[in-house]
C-alpha positions in Angstrom: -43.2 -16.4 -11.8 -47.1 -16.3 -12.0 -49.0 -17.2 -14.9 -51.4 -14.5 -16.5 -53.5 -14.4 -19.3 -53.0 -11.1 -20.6 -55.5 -9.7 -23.1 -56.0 -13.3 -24.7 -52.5 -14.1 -24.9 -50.8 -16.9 -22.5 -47.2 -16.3 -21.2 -45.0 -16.2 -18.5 -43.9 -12.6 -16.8 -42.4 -11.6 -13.7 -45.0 -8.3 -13.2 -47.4 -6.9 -15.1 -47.6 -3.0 -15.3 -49.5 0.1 -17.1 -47.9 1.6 -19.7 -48.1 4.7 -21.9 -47.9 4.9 -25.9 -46.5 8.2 -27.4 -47.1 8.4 -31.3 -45.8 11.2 -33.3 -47.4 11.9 -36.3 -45.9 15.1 -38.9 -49.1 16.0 -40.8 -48.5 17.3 -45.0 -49.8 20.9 -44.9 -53.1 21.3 -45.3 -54.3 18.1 -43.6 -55.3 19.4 -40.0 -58.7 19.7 -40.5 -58.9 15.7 -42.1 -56.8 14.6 -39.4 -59.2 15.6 -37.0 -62.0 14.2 -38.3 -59.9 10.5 -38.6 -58.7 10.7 -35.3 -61.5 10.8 -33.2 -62.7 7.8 -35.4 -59.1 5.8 -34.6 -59.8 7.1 -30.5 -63.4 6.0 -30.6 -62.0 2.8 -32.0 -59.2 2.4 -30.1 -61.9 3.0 -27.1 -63.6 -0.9 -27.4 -59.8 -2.1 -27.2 -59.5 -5.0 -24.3 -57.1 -3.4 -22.0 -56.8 0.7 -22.9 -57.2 2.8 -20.0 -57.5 6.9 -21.3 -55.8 9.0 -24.3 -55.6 12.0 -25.8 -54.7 13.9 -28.9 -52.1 16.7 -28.9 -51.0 19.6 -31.4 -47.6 21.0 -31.4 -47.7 24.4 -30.1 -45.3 26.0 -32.5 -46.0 23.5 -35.4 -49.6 22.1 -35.7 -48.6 19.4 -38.2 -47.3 17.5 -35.5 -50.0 15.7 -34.1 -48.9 13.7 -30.1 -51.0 10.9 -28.9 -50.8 9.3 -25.3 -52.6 6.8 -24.3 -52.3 4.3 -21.5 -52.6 0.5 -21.3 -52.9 -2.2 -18.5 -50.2 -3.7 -20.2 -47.7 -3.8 -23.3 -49.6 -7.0 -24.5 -52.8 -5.3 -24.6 -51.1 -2.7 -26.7 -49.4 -5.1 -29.1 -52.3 -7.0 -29.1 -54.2 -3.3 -30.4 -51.4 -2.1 -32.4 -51.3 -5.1 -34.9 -55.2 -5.7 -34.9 -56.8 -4.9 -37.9 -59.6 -2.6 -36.5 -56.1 -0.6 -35.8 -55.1 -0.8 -39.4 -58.2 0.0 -40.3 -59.1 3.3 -38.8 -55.5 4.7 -39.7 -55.5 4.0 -43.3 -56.6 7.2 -43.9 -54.4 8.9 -41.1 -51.5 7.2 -42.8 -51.8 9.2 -46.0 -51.9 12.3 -44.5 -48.3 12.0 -43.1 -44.8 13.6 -44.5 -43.1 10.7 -42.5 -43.7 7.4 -40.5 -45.2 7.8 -37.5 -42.5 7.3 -34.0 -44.4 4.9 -31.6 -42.4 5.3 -27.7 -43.7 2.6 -25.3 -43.2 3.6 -22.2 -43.5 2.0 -18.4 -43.0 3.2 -14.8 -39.6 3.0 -13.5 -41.0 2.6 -10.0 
């Protein structure tokens, strides 16, 4: 095992590898035009984050209340370390209250 420190925090892994975040977010009708607006505050945000890579924002094609974000990460502690900051809390207060339904996080790594 090698030691890294890994967006601030110290532990012990075997490897180290990029990941991607899905979040699925079901808008309440009439919100698309808000949730616009607050997202590319959370993304611009989300940008000074120690270890984020890229994203993007996604509608549904047959539903545009469902809202997709994917964004990659060096790793899954840079994206913990993001998800329960409270910058992140911050710019999604407003996002929160726009949803029918809690929004599904996937965390996802190479299988290679």
């Amino acid at each position: 095992m090698v030691k890294y420190d890994v967006c601030k925090f110290n532990y012990w892994v075997t490897e180290i590898k990029m990941i991607k975040v899905i979040i699925e977010r079901v808008l309440a009708d009439d919100m698309e035009r808000t949730y616009d607006s607050e997202i590319r505050k959370s993304l611009t945000a989300i940008m000074t984050a120690k270890g984020y890579i890229s994203g993007a924002s996604y509608r549904n094609i047959n539903n545009p209340n469902i809202r997709t974000i994917i964004t990659n990460w060096d790793n899954v502690a840079c994206w913990n370390r993001w998800h329960k900051s409270k910058t992140r809390r911050e710019v999604n207060k407003a996002i929160i209250l726009m949803l029918i339904q809690d929004e599904k996080i996937k965390v996802l790594i190479s299988q290679s």
